[in-house]
C-alpha positions in Angstrom: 193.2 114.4 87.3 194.6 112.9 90.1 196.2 109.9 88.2 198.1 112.7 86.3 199.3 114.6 88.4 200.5 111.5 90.2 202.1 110.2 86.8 204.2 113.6 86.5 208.1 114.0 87.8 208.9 114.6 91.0 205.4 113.4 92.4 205.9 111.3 95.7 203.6 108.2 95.9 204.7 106.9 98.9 203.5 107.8 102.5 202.2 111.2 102.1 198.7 111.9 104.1 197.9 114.1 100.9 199.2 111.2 98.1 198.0 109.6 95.4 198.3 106.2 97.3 195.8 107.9 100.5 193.7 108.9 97.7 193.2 106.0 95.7 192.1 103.8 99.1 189.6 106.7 99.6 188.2 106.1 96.5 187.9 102.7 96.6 185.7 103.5 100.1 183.0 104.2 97.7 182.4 101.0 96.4 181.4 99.3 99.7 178.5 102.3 99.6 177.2 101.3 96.2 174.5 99.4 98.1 173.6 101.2 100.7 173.1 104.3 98.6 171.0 102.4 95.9 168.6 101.3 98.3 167.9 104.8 99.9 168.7 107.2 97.0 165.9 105.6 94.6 162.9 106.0 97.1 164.1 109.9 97.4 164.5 109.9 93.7 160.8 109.2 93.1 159.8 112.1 95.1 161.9 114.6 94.5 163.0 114.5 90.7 159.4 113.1 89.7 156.6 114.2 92.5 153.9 114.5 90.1 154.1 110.6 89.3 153.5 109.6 92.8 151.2 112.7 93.5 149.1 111.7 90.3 148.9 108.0 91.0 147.5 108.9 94.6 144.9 110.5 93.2 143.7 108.2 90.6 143.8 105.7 93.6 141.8 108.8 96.2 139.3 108.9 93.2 139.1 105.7 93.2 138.2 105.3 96.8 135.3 108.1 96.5 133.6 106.5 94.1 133.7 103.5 96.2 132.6 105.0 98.9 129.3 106.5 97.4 128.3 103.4 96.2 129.3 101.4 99.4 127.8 103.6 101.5 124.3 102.6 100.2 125.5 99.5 100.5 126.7 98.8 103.8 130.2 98.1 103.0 131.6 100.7 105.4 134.3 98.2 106.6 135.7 97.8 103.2 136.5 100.6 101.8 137.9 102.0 105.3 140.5 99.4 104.7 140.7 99.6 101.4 141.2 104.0 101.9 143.6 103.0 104.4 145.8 101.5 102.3 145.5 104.0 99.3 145.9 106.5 101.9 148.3 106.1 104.7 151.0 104.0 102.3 151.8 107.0 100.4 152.4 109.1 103.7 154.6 106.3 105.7 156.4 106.2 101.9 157.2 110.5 102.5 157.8 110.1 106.3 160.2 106.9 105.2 161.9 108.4 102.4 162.3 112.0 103.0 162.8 113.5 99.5 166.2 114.8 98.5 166.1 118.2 97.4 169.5 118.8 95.8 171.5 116.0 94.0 175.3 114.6 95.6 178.0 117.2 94.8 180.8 114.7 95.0 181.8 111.4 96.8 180.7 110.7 100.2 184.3 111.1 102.1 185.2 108.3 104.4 187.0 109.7 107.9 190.5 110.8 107.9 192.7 108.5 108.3 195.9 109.0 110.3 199.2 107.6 108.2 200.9 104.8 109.8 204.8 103.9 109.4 203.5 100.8 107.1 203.0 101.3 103.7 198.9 100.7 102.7 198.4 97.6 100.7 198.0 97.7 97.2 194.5 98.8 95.8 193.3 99.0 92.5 192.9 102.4 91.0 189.5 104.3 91.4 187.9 104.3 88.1 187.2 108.1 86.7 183.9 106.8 85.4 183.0 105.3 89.0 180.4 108.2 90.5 178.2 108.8 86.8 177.9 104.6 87.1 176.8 105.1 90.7 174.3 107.6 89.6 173.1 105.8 86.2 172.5 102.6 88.9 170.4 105.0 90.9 168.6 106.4 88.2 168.1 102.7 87.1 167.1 101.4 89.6 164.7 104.2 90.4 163.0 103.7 87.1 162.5 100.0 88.1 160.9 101.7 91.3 158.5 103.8 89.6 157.3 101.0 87.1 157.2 98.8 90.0 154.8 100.7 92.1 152.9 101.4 89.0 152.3 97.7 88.8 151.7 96.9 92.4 149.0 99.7 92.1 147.5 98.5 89.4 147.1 95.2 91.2 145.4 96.0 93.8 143.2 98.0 91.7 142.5 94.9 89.5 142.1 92.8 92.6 139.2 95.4 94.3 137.5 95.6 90.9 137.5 91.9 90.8 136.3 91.1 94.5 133.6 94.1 93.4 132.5 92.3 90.4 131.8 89.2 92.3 130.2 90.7 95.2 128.1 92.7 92.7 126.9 89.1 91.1 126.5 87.8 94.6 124.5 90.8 95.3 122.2 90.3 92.3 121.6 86.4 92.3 120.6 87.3 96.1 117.8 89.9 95.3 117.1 88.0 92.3 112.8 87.4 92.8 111.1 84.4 93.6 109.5 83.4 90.3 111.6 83.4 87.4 111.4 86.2 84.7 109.9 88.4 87.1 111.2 92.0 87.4 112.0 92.9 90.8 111.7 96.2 92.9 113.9 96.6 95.9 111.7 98.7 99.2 114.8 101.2 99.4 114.2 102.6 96.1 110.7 102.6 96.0 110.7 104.6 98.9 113.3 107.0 97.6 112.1 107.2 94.5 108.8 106.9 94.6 107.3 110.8 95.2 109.4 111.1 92.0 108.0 108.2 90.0 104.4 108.5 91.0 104.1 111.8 88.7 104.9 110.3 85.7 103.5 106.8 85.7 99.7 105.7 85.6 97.8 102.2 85.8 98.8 101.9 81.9 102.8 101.1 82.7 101.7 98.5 85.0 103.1 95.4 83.7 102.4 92.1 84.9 105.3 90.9 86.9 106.8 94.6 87.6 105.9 97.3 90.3 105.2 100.9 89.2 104.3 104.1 90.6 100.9 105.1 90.6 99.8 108.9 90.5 98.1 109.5 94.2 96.0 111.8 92.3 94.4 109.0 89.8 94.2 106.9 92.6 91.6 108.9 94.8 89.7 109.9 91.6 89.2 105.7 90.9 88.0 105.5 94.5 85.5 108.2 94.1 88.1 110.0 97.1 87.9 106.7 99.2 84.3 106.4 99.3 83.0 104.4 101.8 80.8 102.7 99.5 83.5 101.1 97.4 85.2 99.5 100.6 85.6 95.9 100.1 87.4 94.9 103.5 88.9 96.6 106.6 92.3 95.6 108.2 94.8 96.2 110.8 96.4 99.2 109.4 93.3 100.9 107.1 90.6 99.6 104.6 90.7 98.0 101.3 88.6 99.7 98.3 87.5 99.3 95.2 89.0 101.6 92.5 87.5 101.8 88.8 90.4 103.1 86.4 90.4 105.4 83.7 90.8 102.0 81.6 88.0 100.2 82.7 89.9 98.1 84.7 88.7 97.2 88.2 91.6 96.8 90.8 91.5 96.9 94.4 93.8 99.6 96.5 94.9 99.0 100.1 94.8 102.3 102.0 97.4 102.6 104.9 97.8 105.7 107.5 101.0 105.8 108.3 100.3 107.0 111.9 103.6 104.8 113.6 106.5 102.4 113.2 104.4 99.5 113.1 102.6 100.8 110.0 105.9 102.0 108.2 107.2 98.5 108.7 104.3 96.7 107.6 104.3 98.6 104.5 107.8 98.5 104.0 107.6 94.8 104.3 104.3 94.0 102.1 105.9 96.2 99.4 109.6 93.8 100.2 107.5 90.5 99.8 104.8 90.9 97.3 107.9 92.6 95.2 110.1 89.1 95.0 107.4 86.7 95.1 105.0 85.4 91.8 102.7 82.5 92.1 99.5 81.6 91.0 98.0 81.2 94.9 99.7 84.1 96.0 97.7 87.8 95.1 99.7 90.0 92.9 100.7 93.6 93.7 100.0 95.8 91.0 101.7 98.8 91.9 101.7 101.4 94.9 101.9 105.3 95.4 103.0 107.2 98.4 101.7 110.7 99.4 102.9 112.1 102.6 101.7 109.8 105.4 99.5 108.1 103.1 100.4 104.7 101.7 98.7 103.0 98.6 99.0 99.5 97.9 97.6 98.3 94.9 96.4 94.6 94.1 94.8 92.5 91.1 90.9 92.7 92.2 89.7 89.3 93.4 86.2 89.4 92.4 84.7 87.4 95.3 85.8 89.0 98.3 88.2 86.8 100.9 86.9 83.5 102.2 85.6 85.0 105.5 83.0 87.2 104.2 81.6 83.9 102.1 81.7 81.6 105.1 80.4 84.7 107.6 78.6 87.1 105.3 75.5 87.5 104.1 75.3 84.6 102.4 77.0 82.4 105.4 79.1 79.7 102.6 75.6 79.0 100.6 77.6 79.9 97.2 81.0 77.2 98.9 80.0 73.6 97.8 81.9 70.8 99.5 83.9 70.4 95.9 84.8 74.3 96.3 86.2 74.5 99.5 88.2 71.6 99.2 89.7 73.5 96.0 90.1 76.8 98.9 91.8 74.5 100.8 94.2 73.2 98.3 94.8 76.4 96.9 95.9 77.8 100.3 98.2 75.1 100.8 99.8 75.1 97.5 100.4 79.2 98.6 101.6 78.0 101.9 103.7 75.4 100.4 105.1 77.8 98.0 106.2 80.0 100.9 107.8 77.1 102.9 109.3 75.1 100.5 110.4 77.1 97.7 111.1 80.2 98.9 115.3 80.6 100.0 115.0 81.2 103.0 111.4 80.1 103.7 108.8 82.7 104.2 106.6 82.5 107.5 103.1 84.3 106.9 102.1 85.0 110.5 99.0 86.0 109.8 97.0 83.3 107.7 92.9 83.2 108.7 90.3 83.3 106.1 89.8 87.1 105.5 93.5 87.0 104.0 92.5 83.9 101.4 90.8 86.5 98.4 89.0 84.2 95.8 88.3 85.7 92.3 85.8 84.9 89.8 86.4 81.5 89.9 87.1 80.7 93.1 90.9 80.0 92.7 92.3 80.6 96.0 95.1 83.2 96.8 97.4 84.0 100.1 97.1 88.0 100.8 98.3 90.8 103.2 102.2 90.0 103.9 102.4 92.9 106.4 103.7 90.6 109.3 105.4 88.0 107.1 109.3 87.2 108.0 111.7 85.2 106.5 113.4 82.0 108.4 116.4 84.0 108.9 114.8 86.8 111.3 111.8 84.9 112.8 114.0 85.0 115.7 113.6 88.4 116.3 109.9 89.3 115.9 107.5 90.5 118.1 104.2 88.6 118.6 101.9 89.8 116.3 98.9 87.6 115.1 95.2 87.1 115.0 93.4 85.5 117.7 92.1 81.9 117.2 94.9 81.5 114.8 98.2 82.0 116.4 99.7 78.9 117.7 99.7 77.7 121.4 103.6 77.7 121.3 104.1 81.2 119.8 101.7 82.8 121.7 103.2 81.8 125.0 106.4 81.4 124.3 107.3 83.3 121.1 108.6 80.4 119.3 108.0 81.2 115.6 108.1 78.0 112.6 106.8 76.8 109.5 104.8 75.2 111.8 102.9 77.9 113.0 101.4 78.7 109.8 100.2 74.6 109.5 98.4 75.3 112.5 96.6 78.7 111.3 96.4 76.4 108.2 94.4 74.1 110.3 92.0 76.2 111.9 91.4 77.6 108.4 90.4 73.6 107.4 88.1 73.6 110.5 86.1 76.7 109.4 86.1 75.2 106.1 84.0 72.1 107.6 82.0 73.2 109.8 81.3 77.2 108.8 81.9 78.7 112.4 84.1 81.5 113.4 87.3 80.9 114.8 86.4 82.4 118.3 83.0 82.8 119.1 81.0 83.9 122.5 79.7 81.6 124.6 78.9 84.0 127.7 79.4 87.9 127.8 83.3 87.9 129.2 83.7 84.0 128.3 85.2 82.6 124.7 85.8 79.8 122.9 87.9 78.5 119.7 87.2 76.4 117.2 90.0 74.1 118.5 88.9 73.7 121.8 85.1 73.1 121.1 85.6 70.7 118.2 88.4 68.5 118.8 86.7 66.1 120.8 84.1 65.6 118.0 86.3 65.5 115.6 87.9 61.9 116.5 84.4 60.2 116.6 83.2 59.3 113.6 79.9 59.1 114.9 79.7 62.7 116.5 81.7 64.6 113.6 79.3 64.9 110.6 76.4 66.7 113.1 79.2 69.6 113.6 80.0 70.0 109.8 78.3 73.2 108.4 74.7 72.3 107.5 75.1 73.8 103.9 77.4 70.7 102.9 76.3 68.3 105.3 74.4 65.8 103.0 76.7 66.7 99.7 80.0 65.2 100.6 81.6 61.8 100.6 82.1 60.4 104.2 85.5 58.8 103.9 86.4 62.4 102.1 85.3 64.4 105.1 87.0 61.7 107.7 89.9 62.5 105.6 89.7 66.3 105.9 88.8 65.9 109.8 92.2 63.7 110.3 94.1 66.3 108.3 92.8 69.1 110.4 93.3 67.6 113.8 97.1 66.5 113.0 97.7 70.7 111.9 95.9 72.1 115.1 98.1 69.6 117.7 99.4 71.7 120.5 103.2 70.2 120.2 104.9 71.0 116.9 106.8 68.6 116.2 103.1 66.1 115.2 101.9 68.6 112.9 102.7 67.5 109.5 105.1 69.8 106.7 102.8 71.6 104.5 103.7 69.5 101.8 102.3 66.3 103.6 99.1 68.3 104.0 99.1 69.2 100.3 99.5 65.8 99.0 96.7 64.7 101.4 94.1 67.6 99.7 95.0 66.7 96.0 92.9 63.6 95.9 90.0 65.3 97.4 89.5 68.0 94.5 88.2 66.9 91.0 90.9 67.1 88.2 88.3 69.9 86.8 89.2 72.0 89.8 92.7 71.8 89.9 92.7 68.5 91.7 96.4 67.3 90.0 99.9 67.2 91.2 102.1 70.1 89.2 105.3 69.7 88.1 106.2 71.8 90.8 104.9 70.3 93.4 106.8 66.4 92.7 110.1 68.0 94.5 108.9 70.2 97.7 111.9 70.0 99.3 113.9 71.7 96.1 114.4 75.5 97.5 115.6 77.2 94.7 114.2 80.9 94.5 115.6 83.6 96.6 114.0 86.0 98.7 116.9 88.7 99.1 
C-alpha cells in the first residue's frame, strides 16, 4: 500500500518525516529482529497456541514417575526417583516461568523509535518486502514445530534411558538374590513376612516342593503336633523347642516352635527363614516350609531321624551306636557343610553357632549343619553382637569381638575333640569352677603316649593309631588361640577325606577339587 501511494503523482520521496523513504528504513528495522524474535516467540508458542501438548507430555512423564516410585519405594531407591521427579517436575515449571506464554498473537511490526530527520538524505535501502511479517511468522511457526518435536524426542530419551538403567538394575537385582544352589527356587524374608498370614490359608504340606518354601496352615501344624505335645519334643533351643509333627500324609517332619517374645527372636527368625531360603546342599538341613500366627513362628524342617550329634555322644546311649568309621563320616560331613558356607557361598556365610546339638544326622547317619538363627554373611560380621555358645566361641571373639571364617574352624574343632574323646564341651570340675575341653586336653593331645587313654572308651580299641594321631593333629591346629595357625576349612576337609571308607562318603566331589571357586550368591 505504501509502495503505491508513493508511486502516485505528486508524492514527495524526499525528506519528509512521514515519506516513503522514512518508512522503508523502518521496515527494514525488522529484519535485524528476525532472530531475536524466533528464539523467544517459539517457546511462547508451545504454550500458548498448543498447552495441551506440553500439559499432556508432563503427565505421561508424572505417571511415569509414580509408578516408579511405588516400586522404588519397596526397593530402597529413594534417591533416584527424587532426581529423576525433579527433573520431570521442576523442568516444565522453570520452562513457564522462562517463557511466559503469549496470550494474543503480534498485531503488526514491532516499531523501532522515532527518528528525528536530519538535513542529509538517508542512504539508499532496499524496499521492505510486502510478504516480510507472514515469512516472520511461518519461521516462527517453523521453528516452533521443530520445538515441539524436539522436546518430544528429548523426553522420550530420557524415558528410554531410565527404563534402560531399570532393566539392568532389575537383572542386577535378580542375579544378586539369585539362591545358593542352582535350580532352586528362592523366597525373599520381606515377602514371606508380608505375605505369609495370606498364604498360610491356602497352602498345606502337599505344595511343599523340594527346593521351594511354602506356607503352612498354623491350624494343620498344631493338629500334626498333637497341639505341641510335650511328648513329641525332639530338642530344645535358644528361642523355643523342636517337635515332632506326623502329617495328614504320613510324612514325619520336624517343626521348630519360636515365641516371638523380642527383637532378638524376630531377627533370628527373620534370618533362619533369609539363609535356609538361598542355600541347598546335601550337609546342610533343608527348610520345608514355615507358617506364622500372631507371635508365633513355625519353622519347618526335613526330619532327621537320629536326633543331633549331642544327644548320641551325651544321651542315653552316651556314642555306643557312633563307631570310629561313623564319626569320622560326622566329621567330614560337617566340614563339607562348613566348607560349603565358606568357600562357596558369595559372600561367605559365618555360622556362629556350630556345636554338636546343631549337626542333625538322619537315618543314615549323613551329617547336616542346622539352626542359622545367628548366622551372618562376610559383609556384616562387622556389626554383630556376641552371641554364641559357651565352649565353642572362639578366644578372639569372645574378648574382642573379632568375627572370621575362622571362628567357625575353631567351633569346628572343639566339635572334632568331642568327637574323640565323648566329653562335653564344658564340664564341672568343682561347684563354681569349669573347665573346656580345650584347656583339659590339649596337653594330652601332643603326646602320643598320653592321647589314646583320653579318647572315649567306646572306640578306644577299634581305630587305627596313625588315623587318630591324624585326627588329634587336625583338632589341635582348629582350636589354636591365634587365628591366623588355624587351617581354612578346606585344608581340614582334605585332611578328613582319607580317614572315611569310600562306602561312607570317603571321596573327593567334584565340587570340592576348586574350594576357592565362589560362585553362588547369598543376596
Amino acid at each position: 500500500k505504501e509502495e503505491e501511494e508513493e508511486k502516485k503523482p505528486g508524492r514527495s520521496h524526499s525528506k519528509e518525516p512521514g515519506g516513503g523513504e522514512f518508512k522503508r528504513q523502518r521496515g527494514s528495522k525488522h529484519l535485524g529482529l528476525i532472530p531475536f524474535v524466533s528464539f523467544w516467540i517459539p517457546h511462547s508458542t508451545l504454550f500458548s497456541a498448543a498447552p495441551a501438548l506440553p500439559l499432556l507430555l508432563c503427565g505421561f512423564i508424572h505417571s511415569f514417575c509414580v509408578f516408579f516410585f511405588f516400586w522404588a519405594a519397596m526397593n530402597l531407591l529413594y534417591s533416584l526417583w527424587v532426581l529423576f521427579s525433579f527433573f520431570c517436575l521442576v523442568f516444565p515449571a522453570v520452562a513457564l516461568a522462562r517463557y511466559p506464554p503469549l496470550h494474543a498473537p503480534l498485531a503488526g511490526p514491532v516499531l523501532a523509535p522515532r527518528m528525528q530527520p536530519t538535513s542529509q538524505p538517508p542512504a539508499a535501502v532496499a524496499p521492505s518486502p510486502s510478504g516480510m511479517l507472514i515469512t516472520v511468522e511461518g519461521h516462527i511457526h517453523r521453528l516452533g514445530k521443530e520445538l515441539i518435536v524436539a522436546i518430544i524426542l528429548a523426553s522420550a530419551a530420557v524415558t528410554l534411558v531410565m527404563l534402560a538403567l531399570f532393566g539392568a538394575w532389575f537383572y542386577w537385582r535378580r542375579n544378586r538374590r539369585r539362591p545358593v544352589s542352582s535350580g532352586v527356587q528362592s523366597t525373599d524374608v520381606a515377602k514371606v513376612l508380608t505375605f505369609g498370614p495370606i498364604l498360610g490359608k491356602f497352602n498345606s504340606l502337599k505344595t511343599v516342593k523340594k527346593g521351594a518354601v511354602s506356607a503352612i496352615d498354623h491350624a494343620l501344624l498344631e493338629a500334626a503336633t498333637n497341639n505341641f505335645n510335650e511328648s513329641n519334643i525332639l530338642g530344645e533351643g535358644g528361642f523355643g523347642c523342636v517337635y515332632k509333627a506326623h502329617m495328614d500324609d504320613g510324612a514325619l517332619v520336624a517343626v521348630k516352635k519360636l515365641e516371638i517374645g523380642g527383637q532378638d527372636s524376630e531377627r533370628e527368625f527373620e534370618n533362619e527363614m533369609d539363609m535356609l531360603c538361598k542355600i541347598r546342599h546335601p550337609n546342610i538341613v533343608s527348610l520345608l516350609g514355615y507358617s506364622i500366627n500372631g507371635k508365633m513362628r513355625l519353622l519347618v524342617y526335613e526330619l532327621m531321624q537320629n536326633g543331633s550329634l549331642e544327644s548320641q555322644l551325651h544321651g542315653p546311649s552316651h556314642g555306643s551306636n557312633l563307631t570310629w568309621h561313623i564319626r569320622m563320616k560326622i566329621a567330614l560331613d560337617a566340614a563339607r557343610g562348613l566348607e560349603y558356607l565358606h568357600e562357596h557361598c558369595n559372600p561367605p556365610v559365618i555360622h556362629r553357632d556350630l556345636k554338636s546339638s546343631n549337626i542333625l544326622l538322619d537315618s543314615q547317619f549323613n551329617a547336616k549343619i542346622s539352626d542359622f538363627g545367628l548366622a551372618v554373611t562376610g559383609q556384616s560380621k562387622g556389626s554383630v553382637k556376641l552371641s554364641g555358645t559357651l565352649g565353642y566361641v572362639a578366644p578372639e571373639y569372645l574378648l574382642d569381638g573379632k568375627l572370621t571364617e575362622k571362628s567357625d574352624v575353631y567351633a569346628f574343632g572343639v566339635v572334632l575333640l568331642e568327637l574323640l574323646m565323648g566329653r562335653r564341651p564344658v564340664e564341672k570340675i568343682a561347684p563354681s569352677q569349669c573347665q573346656s575341653i580345650v584347656t583339659w586336653a590339649m596337653p594330652q593331645l601332643t603326646d602320643r603316649s598320653k592321647l589314646p587313654n583320653i579318647i572315649d572308651p567306646v572306640i578306644r580299641n577299634l581305630m587305627d593309631l596313625k588315623h587318630l594321631y591324624q585326627v588329634a593333629a587336625v583338632a589341635v591346629l582348629c582350636v589354636q588361640p591365634e587365628p591366623s595357625y588355624r587351617p581354612l576349612i578346606t585344608d581340614v576337609l582334605h585332611s578328613l577325606i582319607p580317614l572315611v571308607p569310600i562306602e561312607l562318603g570317603g571321596a573327593l566331589r567334584l565340587s570340592e577339587t576348586s574350594p576357592n571357586s565362589k560362585n553362588s550368591s547369598m543376596h
